[in-house]
C-alpha angles and dihedrals in degrees: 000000000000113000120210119209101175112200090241089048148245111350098273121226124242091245079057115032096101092057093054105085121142121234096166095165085217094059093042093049093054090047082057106045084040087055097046088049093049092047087053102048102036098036093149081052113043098122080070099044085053101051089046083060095041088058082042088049093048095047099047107030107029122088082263087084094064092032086063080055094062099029129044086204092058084052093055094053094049088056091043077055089054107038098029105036113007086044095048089042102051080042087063100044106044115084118264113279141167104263129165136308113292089236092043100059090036079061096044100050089046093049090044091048093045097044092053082053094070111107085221092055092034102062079041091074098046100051087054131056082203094055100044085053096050086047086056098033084058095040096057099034104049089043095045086054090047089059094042089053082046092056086049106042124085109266103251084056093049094044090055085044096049088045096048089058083044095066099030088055088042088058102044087056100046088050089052088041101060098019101133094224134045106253107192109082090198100070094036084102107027099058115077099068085074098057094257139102122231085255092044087046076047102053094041083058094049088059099042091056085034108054107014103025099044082033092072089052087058099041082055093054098047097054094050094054093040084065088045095057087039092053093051086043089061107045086046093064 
């Protein structure tokens, strides 16, 4: 029998969730080296350097890392904190740079989410601390390098790109949403001190990747292309 050994430790109970913070002097190290390093290179921009660590903070120290132990949901939304408000946010606040091709980072975040996504990978990741780390390190970066493509890129390439996400996270979270059987073998035990089954834990995740999480990418989108319209509107006039 598989033994999981998450890197933020055994599925907490409720009784016991608020007790569970991480205080790993490694990771808190990096945040702060990583913070130092983010007030020194963005210093027009450091209210949005802060607010990146603080999403970094709340993912990895809070009681939200065990809880993504217990519940695949809370694990979605971890990864919805890194992809769809951490990556945006460090975007924003890094200087502008060359990065990759618009269609090549689209691809690469896709290919990292989805990935991830592989029950195979997936339980991986929760049976190493190396290769969680590898699964968080890809996530935010690939998706941190995608918005900042996006900053760079025309609108009407950043609007199909946006749109694109919008529609490969949407899927991934319909086909999580209404699959018949519960996929991820590390939450089929951890689950039902918290009142769901693995396929209920499974379906809420489903809806959390599928509607907010794929939601940001659209609102994006749409703002983008609103000031487009309203850019045209006014050199028309």
């Amino acid at each position: 029998m598989e033994t999981w050994t998450p890197y933020c430790g055994a599925g907490p109970s409720p009784a016991e969730i608020w007790s569970r913070w991480n205080l790993d002097p490694w990771l808190m190290g990096a945040l702060a080296m990583a913070a130092c390093a983010l007030w020194i290179a963005a210093p027009k921009r450091r209210g949005l350097s802060v607010a990146a660590m603080a999403v970094l903070a709340l993912s990895f120290v809070s009681p939200l890392c065990a809880l993504s132990s217990a519940l695949f949901s809370a694990r979605t939304l971890h990864h919805v904190l890194l992809t769809s408000l951490a990556a945006p946010l460090l975007a924003r606040s890094l200087p502008r740079a060359r990065t990759g091709g618009l269609a090549a980072t689209t691809l690469a975040f896709a290919a990292a989410f989805w990935a991830w996504h592989v029950p195979a990978l997936y339980g991986a990741a929760l049976a190493s601390d190396g290769v969680y780390w590898l699964m968080q390190a890809s996530l935010l970066l690939s998706a941190t390098l995608l918005w900042r493509a996006v900053r760079a890129a025309p609108a009407p390439a950043a609007v199909a790109a946006l749109l694109a996400t919008t529609v490969q996270m949407g899927l991934l979270g319909a086909l999580l949403t209404f699959m018949p059987r519960a996929l991820y073998a590390p939450h089929a035990l951890t689950t039902t001190s918290w009142g769901l089954s693995p396929l209920d834990d499974q379906q809420l995740a489903g809806l959390v990747m599928w509607i907010p999480a794929a939601g940001v990418y659209l609102a994006a989108a749409l703002a983008l292309l609103g000031r487009q319209l309203r850019g045209a509107a006014v050199a028309a006039r």
